[in-house]
N, C-alpha and C positions, 0 to 999 in steps of 0.2 A: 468484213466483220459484221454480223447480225449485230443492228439495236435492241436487239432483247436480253445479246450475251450481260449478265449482269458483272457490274463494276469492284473491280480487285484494287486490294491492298496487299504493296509489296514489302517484306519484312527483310530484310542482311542483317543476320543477327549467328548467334550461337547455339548449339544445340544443348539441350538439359534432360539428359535421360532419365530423369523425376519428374518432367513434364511441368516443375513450379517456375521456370524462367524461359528467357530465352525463345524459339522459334517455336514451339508451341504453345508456350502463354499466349503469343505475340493470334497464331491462328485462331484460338480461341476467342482471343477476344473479337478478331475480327469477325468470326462468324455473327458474337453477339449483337455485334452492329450492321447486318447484314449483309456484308460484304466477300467478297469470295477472299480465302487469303493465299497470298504465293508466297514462296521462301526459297532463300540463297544461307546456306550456313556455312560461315566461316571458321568453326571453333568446333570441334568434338569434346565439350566436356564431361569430366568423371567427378559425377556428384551425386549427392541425396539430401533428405533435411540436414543432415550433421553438418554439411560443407562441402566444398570443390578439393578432388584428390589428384588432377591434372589436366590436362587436355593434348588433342592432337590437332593443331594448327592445320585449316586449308590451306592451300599452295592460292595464288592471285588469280592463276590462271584457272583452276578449279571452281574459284565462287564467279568469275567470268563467264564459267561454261557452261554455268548453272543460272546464270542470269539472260543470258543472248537468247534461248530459246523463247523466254517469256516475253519478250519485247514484241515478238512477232503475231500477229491476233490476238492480242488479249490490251484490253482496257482498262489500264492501271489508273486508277483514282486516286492515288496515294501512295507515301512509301517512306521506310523507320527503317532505320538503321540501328544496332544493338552491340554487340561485340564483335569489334575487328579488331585482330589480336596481334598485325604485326604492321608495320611500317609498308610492305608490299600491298597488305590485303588492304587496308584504308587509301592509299591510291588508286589502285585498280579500281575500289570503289565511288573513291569522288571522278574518277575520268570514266567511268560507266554514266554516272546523273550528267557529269558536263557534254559528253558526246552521245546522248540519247537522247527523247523526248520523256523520259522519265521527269513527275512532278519532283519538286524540291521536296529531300527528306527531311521529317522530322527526327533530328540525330540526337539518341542517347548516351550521351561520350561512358561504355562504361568500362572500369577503371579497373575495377576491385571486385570480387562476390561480398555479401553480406558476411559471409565470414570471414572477409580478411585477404582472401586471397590473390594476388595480384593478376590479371584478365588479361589487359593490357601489355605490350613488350614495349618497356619505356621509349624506347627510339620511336614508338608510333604514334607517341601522344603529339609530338614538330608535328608531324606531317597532316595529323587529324588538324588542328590547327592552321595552318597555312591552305590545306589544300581542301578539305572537306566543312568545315564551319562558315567560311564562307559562301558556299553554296546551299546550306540548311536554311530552312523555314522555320526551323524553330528548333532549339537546343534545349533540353531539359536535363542538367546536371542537376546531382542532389548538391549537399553543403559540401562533401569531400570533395565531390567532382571540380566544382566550381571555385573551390580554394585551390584545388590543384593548376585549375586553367587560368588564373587571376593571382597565383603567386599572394594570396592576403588571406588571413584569418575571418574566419564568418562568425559572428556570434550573436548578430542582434537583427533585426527585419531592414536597419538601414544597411549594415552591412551587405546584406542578400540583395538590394537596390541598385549599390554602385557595384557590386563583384554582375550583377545582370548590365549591366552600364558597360563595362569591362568585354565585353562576351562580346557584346553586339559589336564594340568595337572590331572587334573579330572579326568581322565580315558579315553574322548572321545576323536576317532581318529580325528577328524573335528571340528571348529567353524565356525558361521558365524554369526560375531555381528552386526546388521543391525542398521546405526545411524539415521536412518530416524526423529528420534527425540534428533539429536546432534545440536544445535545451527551452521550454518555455511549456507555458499552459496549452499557448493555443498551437495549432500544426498549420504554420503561416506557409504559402508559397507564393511566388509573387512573378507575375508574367508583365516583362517589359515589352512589349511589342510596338518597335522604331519609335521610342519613347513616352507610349500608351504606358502607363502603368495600374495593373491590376492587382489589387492583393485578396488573395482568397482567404480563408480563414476558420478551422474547422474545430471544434472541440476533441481532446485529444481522445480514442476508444482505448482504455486500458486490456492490458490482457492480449490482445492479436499481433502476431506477427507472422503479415501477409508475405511470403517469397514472392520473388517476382515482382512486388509493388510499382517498383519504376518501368520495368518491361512494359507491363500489364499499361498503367497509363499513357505514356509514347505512345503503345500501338491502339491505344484506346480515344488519343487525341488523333490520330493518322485516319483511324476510320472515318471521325468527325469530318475530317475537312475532307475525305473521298464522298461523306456524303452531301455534301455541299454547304457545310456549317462555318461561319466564320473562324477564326481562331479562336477568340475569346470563349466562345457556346462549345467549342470543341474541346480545351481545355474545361469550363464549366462540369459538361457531361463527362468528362473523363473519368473528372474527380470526382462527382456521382456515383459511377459504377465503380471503382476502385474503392471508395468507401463502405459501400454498403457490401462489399465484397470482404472489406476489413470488419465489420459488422458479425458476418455469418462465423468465421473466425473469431472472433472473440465470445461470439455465442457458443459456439463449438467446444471451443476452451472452456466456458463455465459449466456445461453441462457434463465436460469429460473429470468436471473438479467435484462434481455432485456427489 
C-alpha cells in the first residue's frame, strides 16, 4: 500500500435518491474534509424533499460483499454508520467492525426520516443495542433517538445529560445528543465523552431546514477524527460546517421569500 494513497472514510449507511441524506451527504461531506469517501448501502430508499415513499432493504450478505473488498489496500481513517434497517444488516455490520481492523464507528442510530417515516424494523433496534453501541466511538442520537434508546422523556439540557449518561452505559465510549429538535431558544447539544461533558450552544437560524442534518454531522465528525482531530475539535468543526451549511439555507429561503 503506497504512503501517498490518501486516507478514506468509510460510510454503511442508506441510499437517498435526492442526494439530501444518507450515502451521498455522508460522501460529500467527506470530500469537504479531504478525505476520500467509501460506502456500503444498506437501504434503497424512495424519497424526495416531501418524504420517504419506501425502501428496498439490503440482504446482510450484500452490504458484507460490498464492504470486504474495501478492507483490502485501502486505508480507512474512519467510519459512520447511518441506516441499518433490519435486525440482519446491524449484526453483520457490528461483526464486520469486531472482526476487521476497521476504526470504531461513529454510529448514527437512525430511527425515523424527518418525516415520520419509520427506517428502522423494530426488531433491529435489540440488536443495535446489545451488539453494535458497544463497539461505537461515539453515538450521536437526536432527542427522538435517545428517548427511544433511554425509554425517558427529554425535555430540558439536564435531561439530554443523564439520557447521554444512559447511552454510554450502553457500552459506547462517547454520546452526542443533538437537541436541535429540544423546544428552547438556544439549539443545545451536549457530548458526554467517558464522562467529559461538553455542551455546545448555538443560537437558533430561523427559517432553514437543512435535510440530512444529522447524516451530514456524523460523517462530518467521522472525517474529523480520520483527520487526526480529537473528538471534541471533531465534534466542534462538525457543528461549524453543518451550521454555516444551515446558514446558506436559510439565506436561500429569504431570498426565494423576496
Amino acid at each position: 500500500m503506497s504512503l501517498l494513497q490518501p486516507a478514506s472514510a468509510l460510510t454503511i449507511a442508506g441510499f437517498d435518491p435526492s442526494g439530501g441524506a444518507g450515502v451521498l451527504a455522508d460522501m460529500r461531506t467527506f470530500a469537504e474534509f479531504g478525505l476520500q469517501g467509501l460506502a456500503a448501502i444498506t437501504s434503497i430508499t424512495f424519497q424526495n424533499s416531501a418524504g420517504v415513499f419506501g425502501a428496498a432493504h439490503q440482504s446482510s450478505e450484500v452490504v458484507r460483499a460490498q464492504v470486504e473488498p474495501l478492507l483490502v489496500g485501502m486505508r480507512i481513517a474512519s467510519a459512520k454508520t447511518g441506516l441499518l434497517p433490519t435486525r440482519e444488516v446491524v449484526s453483520e455490520v457490528a461483526r464486520l467492525f469486531r472482526e476487521s481492523e476497521l476504526p470504531a464507528p461513529v454510529v448514527d442510530p437512525v430511527l425515523w426520516s424527518s418525516s415520520g417515516h419509520r427506517l428502522m424494523e423494530a426488531d433491529a433496534l435489540a440488536v443495535l443495542v446489545k451488539e453494535l453501541i458497544p463497539l461505537a466511538q461515539l453515538v450521536t442520537p437526536n432527542i427522538s433517538e435517545a428517548e427511544t434508546l433511554t425509554g425517558t422523556t427529554i425535555t430540558s439540557e439536564a435531561d439530554m445529560r443523564h439520557a447521554a449518561i444512559a447511552i454510554r452505559e450502553l457500552g459506547a465510549v462517547a454520546v452526542l445528543i443533538k437537541g436541535g429538535h429540544l423546544v428552547a431558544e438556544e439549539a443545545i447539544d451536549v457530548l458526554d465523552d467517558n464522562g467529559q461533558v461538553t455542551v455546545f450552544r448555538e443560537r437558533r437560524i430561523s427559517g432553514a431546514n437543512l435535510r440530512g442534518s444529522g447524516c451530514i454531522l456524523s460523517a462530518a465528525i467521522a472525517a474529523g477524527l480520520g483527520n487526526g482531530l480529537s473528538l471534541e475539535n471533531s465534534v466542534d468543526e462538525a457543528k461549524s460546517f453543518v451550521l454555516e451549511a444551515i446558514r446558506k439555507v436559510a439565506w436561500a429561503s429569504s431570498e426565494s421569500n423576496l
